[in-house]
C-alpha positions as CSV (number, residue, x, y, z in Angstrom):
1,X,285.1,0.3,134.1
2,X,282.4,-1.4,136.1
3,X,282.2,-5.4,135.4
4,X,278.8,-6.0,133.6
5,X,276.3,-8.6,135.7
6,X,276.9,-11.4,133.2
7,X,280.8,-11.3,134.3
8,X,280.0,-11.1,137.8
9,X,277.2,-13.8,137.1
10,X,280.0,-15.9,135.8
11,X,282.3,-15.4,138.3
12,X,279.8,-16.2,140.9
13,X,278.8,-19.5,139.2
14,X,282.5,-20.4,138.8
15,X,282.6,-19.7,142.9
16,X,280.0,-22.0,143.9
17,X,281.1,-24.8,141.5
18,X,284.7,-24.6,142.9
19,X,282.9,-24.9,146.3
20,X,281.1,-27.9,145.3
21,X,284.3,-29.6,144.2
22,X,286.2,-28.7,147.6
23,X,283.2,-29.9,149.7
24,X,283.1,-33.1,147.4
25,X,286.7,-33.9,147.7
26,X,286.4,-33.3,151.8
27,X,283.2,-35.4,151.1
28,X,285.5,-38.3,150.1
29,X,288.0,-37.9,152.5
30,X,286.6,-37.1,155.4
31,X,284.1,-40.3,156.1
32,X,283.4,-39.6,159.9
33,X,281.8,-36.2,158.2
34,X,280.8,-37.1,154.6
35,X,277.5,-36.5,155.4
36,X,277.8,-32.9,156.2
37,X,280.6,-32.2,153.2
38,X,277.7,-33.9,150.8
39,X,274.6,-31.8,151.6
40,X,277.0,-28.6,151.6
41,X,278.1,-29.4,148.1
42,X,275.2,-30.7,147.0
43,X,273.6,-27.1,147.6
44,X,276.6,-24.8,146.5
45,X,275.3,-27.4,143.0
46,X,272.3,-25.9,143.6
47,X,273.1,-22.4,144.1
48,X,275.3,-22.3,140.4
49,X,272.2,-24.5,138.8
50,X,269.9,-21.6,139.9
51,X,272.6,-18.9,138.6
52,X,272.8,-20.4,135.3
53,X,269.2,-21.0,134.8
54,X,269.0,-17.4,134.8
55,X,271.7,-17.4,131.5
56,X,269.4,-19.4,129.3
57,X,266.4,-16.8,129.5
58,X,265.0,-15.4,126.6
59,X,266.2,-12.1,128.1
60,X,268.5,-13.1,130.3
61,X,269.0,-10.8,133.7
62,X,266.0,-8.6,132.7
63,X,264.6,-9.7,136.3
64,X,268.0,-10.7,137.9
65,X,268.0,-9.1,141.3
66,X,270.2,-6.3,141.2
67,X,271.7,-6.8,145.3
68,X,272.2,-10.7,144.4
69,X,276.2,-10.6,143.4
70,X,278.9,-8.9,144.8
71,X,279.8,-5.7,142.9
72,X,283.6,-7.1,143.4
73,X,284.6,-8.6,140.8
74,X,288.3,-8.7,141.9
75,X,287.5,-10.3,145.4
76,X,285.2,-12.8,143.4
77,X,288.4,-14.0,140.9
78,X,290.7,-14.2,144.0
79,X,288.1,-16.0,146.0
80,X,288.0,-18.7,143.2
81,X,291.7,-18.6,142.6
82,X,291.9,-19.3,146.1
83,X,289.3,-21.7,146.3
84,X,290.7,-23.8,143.3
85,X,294.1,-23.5,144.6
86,X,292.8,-24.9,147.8
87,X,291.4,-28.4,146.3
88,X,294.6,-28.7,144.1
89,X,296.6,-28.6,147.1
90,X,293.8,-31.1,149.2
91,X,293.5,-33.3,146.2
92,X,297.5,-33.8,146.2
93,X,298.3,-33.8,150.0
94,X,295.1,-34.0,152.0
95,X,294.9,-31.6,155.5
96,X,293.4,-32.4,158.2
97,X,289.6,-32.9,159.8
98,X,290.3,-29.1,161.3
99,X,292.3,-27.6,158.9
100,X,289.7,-28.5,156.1
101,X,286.5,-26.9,158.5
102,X,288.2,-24.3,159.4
103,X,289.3,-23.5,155.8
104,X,285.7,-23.8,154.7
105,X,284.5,-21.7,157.5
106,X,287.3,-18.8,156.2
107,X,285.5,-19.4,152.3
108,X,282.2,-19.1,153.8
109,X,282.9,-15.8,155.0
110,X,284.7,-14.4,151.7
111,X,283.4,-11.7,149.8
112,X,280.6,-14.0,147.6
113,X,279.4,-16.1,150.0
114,X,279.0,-13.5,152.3
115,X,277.5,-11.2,150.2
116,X,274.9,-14.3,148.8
117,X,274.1,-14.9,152.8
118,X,273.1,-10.9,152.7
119,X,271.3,-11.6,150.1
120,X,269.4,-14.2,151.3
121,X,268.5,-12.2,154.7
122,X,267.7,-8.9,153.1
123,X,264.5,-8.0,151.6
124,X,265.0,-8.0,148.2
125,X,262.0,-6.1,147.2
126,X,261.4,-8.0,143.7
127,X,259.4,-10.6,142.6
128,X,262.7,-12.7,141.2
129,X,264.2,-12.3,144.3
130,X,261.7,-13.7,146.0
131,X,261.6,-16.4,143.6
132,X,265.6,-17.2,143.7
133,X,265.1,-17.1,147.8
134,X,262.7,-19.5,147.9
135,X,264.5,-21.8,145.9
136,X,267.3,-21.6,148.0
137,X,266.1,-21.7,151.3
138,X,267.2,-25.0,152.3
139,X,270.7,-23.9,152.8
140,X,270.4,-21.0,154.9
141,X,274.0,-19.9,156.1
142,X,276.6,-22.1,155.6
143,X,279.4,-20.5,157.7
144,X,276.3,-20.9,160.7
145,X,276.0,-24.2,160.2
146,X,279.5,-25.4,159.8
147,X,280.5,-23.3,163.0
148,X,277.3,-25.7,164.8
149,X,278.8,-28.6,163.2
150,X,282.1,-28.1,164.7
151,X,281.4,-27.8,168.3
152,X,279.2,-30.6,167.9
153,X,281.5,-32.9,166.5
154,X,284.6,-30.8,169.2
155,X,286.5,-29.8,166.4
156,X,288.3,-26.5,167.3
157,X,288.2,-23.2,165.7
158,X,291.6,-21.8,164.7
159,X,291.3,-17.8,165.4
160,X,290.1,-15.7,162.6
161,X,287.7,-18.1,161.1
């Protein structure tokens, strides 16, 4: 059975909050970069605010964008387990400057940010999506701009991020 769009809604909300704690807990580690781990969290906020302003409509996803969400709901629940897992583990035994931009990188590319970046650069040929991208726009890819961040700043890649 196909996952309905409020359980991938709710997924994707719970992926962007979990986001927003990791980059806040690399926010308050990390004080050379706490900048950078601010605004980033401060946005994936801003992305789940937008996601569950849509929930409190009258008639809620009646003008939802239908390419906005991964259709995976699987990758979605082990992108958050992983994600959550992930800020358990900082929050107990922080990593290091690298490890944790690397390891954001690697979530930035997962199945529902990626697919939310495709969003974002596709023409989503509604009215609401038009509406959500605007709204969004400030953070334009976030696996882009960490990737700038970390050659500015000479922190090295590991391979496959």
């Amino acid at each position: 059975m196909a996952p309905t769009l409020a359980t991938l809604l709710d997924e994707s909300i719970q992926l962007e909050l979990n986001l927003a704690r990791l980059y806040t807990l690399f926010n308050d580690h990390f004080e050379e970069d706490e900048d950078f781990w601010w605004q980033l969290a401060m946005e994936e906020r801003s992305h789940a605010a937008l996601l569950q302003q849509e929930k409190k409509l009258p008639q809620p996803l009646a003008f939802f964008p239908e390419n906005l969400l991964s259709k995976d709901l699987e990758a979605l629940r082990a992108n958050n387990a992983l994600i959550a897992g992930e800020a358990e583990r900082f929050a107990a035994a922080p990593c290091s400057r690298q490890e944790a931009f690397n390891l954001a990188l690697k979530i930035e590319m997962s199945a529902g940010e990626a697919h939310f970046q495709e969003f974002m650069e596709s023409d989503s040929g509604s009215l609401a999506g038009d509406i959500f991208k605007q709204l969004a726009s400030e953070d334009q890819n976030h696996a882009r701009r960490i990737r700038e961040y970390m050659k500015e700043n000479d922190i090295r890649a590991v391979k496959g991020a």
